[in-house]
N, C-alpha and C positions, 0 to 999 in steps of 0.2 A: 830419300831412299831411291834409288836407281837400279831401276827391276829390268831386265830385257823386252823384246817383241820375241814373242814362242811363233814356231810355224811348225809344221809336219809335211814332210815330203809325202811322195804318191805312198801309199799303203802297201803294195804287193812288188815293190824295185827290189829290183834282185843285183842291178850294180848301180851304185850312189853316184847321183850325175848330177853336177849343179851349172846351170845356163847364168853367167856373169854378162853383164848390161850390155858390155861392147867386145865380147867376145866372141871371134868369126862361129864358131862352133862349140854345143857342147862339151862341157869339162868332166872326165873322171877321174871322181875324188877317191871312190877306195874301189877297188876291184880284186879283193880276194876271195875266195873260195867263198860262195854261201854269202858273201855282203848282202845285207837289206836290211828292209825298215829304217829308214832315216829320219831323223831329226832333226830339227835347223834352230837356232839361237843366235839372235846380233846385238852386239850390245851397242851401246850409244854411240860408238865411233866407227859404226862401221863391219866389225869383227864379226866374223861367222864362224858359229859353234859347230859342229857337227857330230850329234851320235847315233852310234849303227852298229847290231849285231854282224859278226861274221866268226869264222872259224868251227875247229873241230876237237872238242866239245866247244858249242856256244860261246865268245867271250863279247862284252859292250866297250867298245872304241871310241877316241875320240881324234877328230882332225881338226886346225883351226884355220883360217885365209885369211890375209888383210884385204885381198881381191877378187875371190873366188875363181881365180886362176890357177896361183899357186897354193897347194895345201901343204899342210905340217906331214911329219911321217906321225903314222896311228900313235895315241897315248892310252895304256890299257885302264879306263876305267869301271871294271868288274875286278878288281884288285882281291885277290885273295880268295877268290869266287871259284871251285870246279868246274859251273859252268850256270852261263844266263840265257832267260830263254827269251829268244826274237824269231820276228814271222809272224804272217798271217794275225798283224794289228797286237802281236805282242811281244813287239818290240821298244825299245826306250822312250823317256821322256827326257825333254832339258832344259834347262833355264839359268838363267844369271840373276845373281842376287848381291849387289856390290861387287865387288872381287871374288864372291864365291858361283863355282859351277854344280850346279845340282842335275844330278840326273837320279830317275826312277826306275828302277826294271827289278823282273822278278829270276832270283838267282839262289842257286847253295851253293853250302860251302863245302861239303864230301859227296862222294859219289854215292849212288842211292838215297840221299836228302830229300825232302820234298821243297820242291824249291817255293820261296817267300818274298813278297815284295821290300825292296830294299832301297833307299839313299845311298849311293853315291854321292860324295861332295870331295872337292877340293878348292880350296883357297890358295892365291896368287902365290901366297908363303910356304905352299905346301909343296912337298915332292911328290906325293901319290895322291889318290883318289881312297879315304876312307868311309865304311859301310855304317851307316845305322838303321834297323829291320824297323817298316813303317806298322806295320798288325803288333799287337801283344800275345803274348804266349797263347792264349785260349783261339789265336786266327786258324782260321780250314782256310786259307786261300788256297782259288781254282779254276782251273782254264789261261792263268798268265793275265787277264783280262784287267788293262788299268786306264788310269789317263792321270795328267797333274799342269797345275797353272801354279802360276803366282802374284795375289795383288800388288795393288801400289805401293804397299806397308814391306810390301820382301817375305807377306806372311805366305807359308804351300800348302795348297789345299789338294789333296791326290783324292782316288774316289779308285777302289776297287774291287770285282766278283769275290764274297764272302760263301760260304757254306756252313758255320759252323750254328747254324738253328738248322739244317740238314736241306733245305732248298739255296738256290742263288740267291742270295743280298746284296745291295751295292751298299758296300760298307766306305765311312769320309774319317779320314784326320786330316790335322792340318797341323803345321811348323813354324812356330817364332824364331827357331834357334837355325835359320839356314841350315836346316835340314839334318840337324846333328840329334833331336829328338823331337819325334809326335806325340798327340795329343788330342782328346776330345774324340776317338776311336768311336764309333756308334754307323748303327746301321740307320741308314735312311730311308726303310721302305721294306717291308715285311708283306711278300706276295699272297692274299687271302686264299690262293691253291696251292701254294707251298715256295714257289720257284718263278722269279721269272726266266726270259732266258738266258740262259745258262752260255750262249757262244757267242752274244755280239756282247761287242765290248763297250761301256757305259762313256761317257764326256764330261768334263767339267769347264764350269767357266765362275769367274767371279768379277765383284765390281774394283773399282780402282780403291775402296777405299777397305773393302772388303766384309763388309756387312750382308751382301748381300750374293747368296752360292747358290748356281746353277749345275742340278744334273743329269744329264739326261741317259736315260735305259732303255730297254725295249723291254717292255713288261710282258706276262703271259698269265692269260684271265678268263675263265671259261665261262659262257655267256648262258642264257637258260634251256638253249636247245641241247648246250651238251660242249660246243664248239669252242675250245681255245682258241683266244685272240693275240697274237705277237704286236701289239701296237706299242707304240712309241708315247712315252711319259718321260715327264719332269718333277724333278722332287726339288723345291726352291725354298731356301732360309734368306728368310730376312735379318737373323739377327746374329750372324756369325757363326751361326751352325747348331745354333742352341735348341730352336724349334725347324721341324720340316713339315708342309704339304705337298701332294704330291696331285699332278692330273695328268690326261691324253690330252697330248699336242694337237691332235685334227682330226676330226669329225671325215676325213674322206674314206673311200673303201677301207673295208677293215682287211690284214691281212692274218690270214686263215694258220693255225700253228698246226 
């Protein structure tokens, strides 16, 4: 199975700029209206993915480079989509999984929708970029807030801001099917004050073989003087998502919510 190297450009880029090894000066890759949040995917040869919200309403793009010099013209994949939401860390995710490109973002499909976390995928045989919705009918997703990797196996593990027990949850599925349908939908961490918080956006990471999922949140916990704590937690399965524990990454200053 031959899965890519994921990277994320800077967070807040507002025109997508990519520095090639032996190129005299910065390259820009998309500069229209509103580009940002970037994405980066290379696959085994070399090949740079590239996706990035831009446009008005919102659409997720895609550019590719054999050299990071020259890029492709944009390929729209938010296909079918009103409009996807990017910016301010809630913007795409992407990955390669054989010949297939998987990207995550949250988008609808008519105007006034609540927009929902979605697959994008397209394979090498395909013409377009088509959509399958990662939450089940019963999802509150909110805030746009996500992340997604993929192990060694091609399996996608995405980790996204739930609401539907009425506080923030970081709710996990994951994907056999290159992204064509999820699975194993559960929350991993139910805040004992209701809610952690609700506006940074959670991380995932997994082992090569994929047994074992890292996620990390910033929880929100309020202490016995009274004082909510915004600290930084990890909810870790060992066994493919089946069980979670969850702890506080560091004992340094607490920060105050």
């Amino acid at each position: 199975m031959r899965v890519c190297l994921i990277a994320t450009a800077a967070l807040f880029c507002l025109v997508t700029t990519v520095v090639a090894e032996d190129a005299p000066s910065p390259v820009t890759v998309a500069s229209e209206t509103g580009a940002n949040q970037p994405a980066l995917a290379v696959d085994s040869e070399g090949k740079l993915y590239l996706a990035y919200g831009a446009g008005d309403p919102t659409q997720i793009w895609l550019r590719t480079s054999t050299d990071g010099k020259e890029w492709s013209e944009p390929t729209l994949v938010s296909e079918g989509a009103y409009e996807a939401m990017s910016g301010n860390t809630r913007g795409p995710r992407i990955a390669l999984i054989e010949d297939t490109i998987v990207v995550t973002a949250f988008a609808n499909f008519r105007d006034g929708e609540k927009k929902h976390l979605y697959c994008f995928r397209k394979r090498a045989k395909d013409k377009k970029f088509t959509a399958a919705r990662v939450g089940g009918d019963a999802a509150r997703d909110m805030e746009g807030l996500h992340d997604m990797t993929v192990d060694g196996n091609g399996t996608m593990h995405v980790v996204w801001m739930e609401a539907r027990s009425g506080g923030a949850e970081p709710y996990y599925a994951c994907s056999t099917s290159e992204g064509k349908s999820f699975k194993s939908e559960q929350a991993v961490y139910s805040a004992p004050d209701g809610s952690i918080c609700p506006c940074c956006a959670p991380s995932i990471s997994a082992s090569d073989d994929g047994k074992t999922i890292v996620i990390q949140f910033r929880n929100k916990l309020k202490a016995a003087d009274g004082q909510y704590y915004n600290d930084m937690h990890a909810a870790v399965s060992t066994n493919k998502g089946r069980k979670w524990s969850t702890e506080r990454l560091d004992d340094r200053d607490r920060w105050k919510g």
